[in-house]
C-alpha positions as CSV (number, residue, x, y, z in Angstrom):
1,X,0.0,0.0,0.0
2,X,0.9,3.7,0.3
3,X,4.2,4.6,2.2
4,X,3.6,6.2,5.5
5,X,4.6,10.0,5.3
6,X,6.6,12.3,7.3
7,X,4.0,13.1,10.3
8,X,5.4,16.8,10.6
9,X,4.1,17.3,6.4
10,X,0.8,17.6,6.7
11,X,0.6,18.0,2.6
12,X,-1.3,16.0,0.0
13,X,0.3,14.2,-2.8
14,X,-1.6,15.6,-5.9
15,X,0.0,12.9,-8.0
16,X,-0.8,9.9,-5.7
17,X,-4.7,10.8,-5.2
18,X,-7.4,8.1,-5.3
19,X,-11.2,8.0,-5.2
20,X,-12.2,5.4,-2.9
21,X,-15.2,3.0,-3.8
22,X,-16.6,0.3,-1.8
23,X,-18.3,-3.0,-3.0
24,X,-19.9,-6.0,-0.9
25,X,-21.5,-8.9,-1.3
26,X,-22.8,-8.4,2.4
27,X,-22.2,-11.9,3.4
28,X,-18.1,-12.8,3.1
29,X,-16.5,-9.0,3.1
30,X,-15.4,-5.7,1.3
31,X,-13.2,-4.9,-2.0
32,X,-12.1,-1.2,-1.4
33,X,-11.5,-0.2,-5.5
34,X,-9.2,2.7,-5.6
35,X,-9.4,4.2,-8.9
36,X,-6.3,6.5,-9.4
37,X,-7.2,10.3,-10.2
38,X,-5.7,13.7,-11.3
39,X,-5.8,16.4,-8.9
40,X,-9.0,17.9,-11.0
41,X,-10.8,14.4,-10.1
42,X,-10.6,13.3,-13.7
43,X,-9.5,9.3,-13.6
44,X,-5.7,8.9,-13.9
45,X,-5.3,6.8,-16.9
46,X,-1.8,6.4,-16.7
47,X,-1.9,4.6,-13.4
48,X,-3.8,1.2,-12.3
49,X,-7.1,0.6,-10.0
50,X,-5.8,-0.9,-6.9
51,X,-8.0,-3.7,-5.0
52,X,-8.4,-4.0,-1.0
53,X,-9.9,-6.7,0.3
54,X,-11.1,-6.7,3.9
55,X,-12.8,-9.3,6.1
56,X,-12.7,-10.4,9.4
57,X,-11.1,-12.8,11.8
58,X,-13.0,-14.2,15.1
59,X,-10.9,-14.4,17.8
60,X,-11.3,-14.9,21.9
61,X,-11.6,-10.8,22.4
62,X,-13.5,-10.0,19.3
63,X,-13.2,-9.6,15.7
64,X,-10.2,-8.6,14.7
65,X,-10.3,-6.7,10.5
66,X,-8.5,-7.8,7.9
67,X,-7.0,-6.5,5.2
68,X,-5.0,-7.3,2.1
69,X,-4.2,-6.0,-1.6
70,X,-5.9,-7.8,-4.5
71,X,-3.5,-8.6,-7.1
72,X,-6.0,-7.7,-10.4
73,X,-6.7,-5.0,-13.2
74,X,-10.4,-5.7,-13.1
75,X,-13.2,-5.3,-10.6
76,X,-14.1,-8.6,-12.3
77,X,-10.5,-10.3,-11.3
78,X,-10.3,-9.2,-8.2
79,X,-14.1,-11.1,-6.9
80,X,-12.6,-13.9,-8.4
81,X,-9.3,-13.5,-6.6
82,X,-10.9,-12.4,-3.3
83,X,-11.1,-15.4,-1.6
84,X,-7.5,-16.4,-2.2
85,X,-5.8,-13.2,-1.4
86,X,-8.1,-13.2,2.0
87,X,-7.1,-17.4,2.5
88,X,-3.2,-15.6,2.3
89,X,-4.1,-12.2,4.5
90,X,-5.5,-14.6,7.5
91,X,-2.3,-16.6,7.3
92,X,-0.5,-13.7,7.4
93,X,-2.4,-12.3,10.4
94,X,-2.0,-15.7,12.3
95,X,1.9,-15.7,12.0
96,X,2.2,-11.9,13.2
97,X,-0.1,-12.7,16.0
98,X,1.9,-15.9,17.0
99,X,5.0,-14.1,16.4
100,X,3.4,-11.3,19.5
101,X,2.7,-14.1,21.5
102,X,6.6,-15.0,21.2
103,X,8.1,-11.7,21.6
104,X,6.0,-11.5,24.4
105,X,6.6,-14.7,26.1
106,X,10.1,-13.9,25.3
107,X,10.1,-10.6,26.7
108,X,13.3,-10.0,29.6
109,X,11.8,-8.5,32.9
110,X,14.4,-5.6,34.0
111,X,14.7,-4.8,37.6
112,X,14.0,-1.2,38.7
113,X,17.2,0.8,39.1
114,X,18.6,0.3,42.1
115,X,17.0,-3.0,43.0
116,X,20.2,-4.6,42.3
117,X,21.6,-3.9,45.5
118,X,19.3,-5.6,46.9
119,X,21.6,-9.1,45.9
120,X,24.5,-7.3,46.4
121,X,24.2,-6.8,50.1
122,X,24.5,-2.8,49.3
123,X,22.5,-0.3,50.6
124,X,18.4,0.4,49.2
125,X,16.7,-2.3,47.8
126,X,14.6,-5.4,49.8
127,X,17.8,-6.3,51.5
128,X,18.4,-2.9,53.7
129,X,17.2,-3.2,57.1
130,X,18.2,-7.2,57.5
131,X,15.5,-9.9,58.6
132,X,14.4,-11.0,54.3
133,X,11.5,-8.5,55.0
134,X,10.2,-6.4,52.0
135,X,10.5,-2.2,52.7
136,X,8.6,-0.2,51.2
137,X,9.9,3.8,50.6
């Protein structure tokens, strides 16, 4: 899709301007059409349609959109490529989401500063003031 600009330039690409149409079947999902256009809102011939398909995944805390680029030229091509393209944008959403659950599980816990100390028999920390207690500031 588009790159992601410079947050601190606010300004419009007149050159990379789209008109946004939506079609559904109102059962399986969406097909965003994004039909490339001059800066006068004629349509850009010298540039392609793009397709976006989106959908949705169930998962245990909600539904969770999907979305993916249609490979087509044709509103025609991309129905018939829809279902492929969203079998390939699920996958895709799986693996990032199992590759979260890794990083996460993965994650290293750092101490607070000055909590090591506490092991090294230095002052601050749980092990000032002897007896294994827990101090609190």
């Amino acid at each position: 899709m588009a790159d992601h600009p410079d947050p601190r330039d606010p300004e419009m690409d007149a050159g990379a301007l789209y008109r946004e149409e939506i079609i559904t079947d109102r059962r399986i999902g969406t097909i965003r059409v994004m039909t490339p256009i001059t800066a006068d809102g004629r349509v850009d011939e010298k540039r392609p349609p793009l397709f976006v398909g989106e959908a949705q995944m169930l998962t245990s805390v909600g539904p969770l959109p999907i979305s993916f680029e249609i490979e087509a030229s044709t509103l025609a091509e991309a129905v018939a490529r829809y279902g492929a393209a969203a079998k390939e944008g699920f996958e895709r959403a799986v693996r990032e989401l199992q590759d979260m659950r890794r990083q996460q599980a993965s994650s290293i816990v750092l101490p607070p500063p000055g909590a090591a100390g506490a092991f090294s028999g230095g002052g601050g920390g749980f092990g000032a003031g002897g007896g294994g207690k827990i101090q609190l500031p």
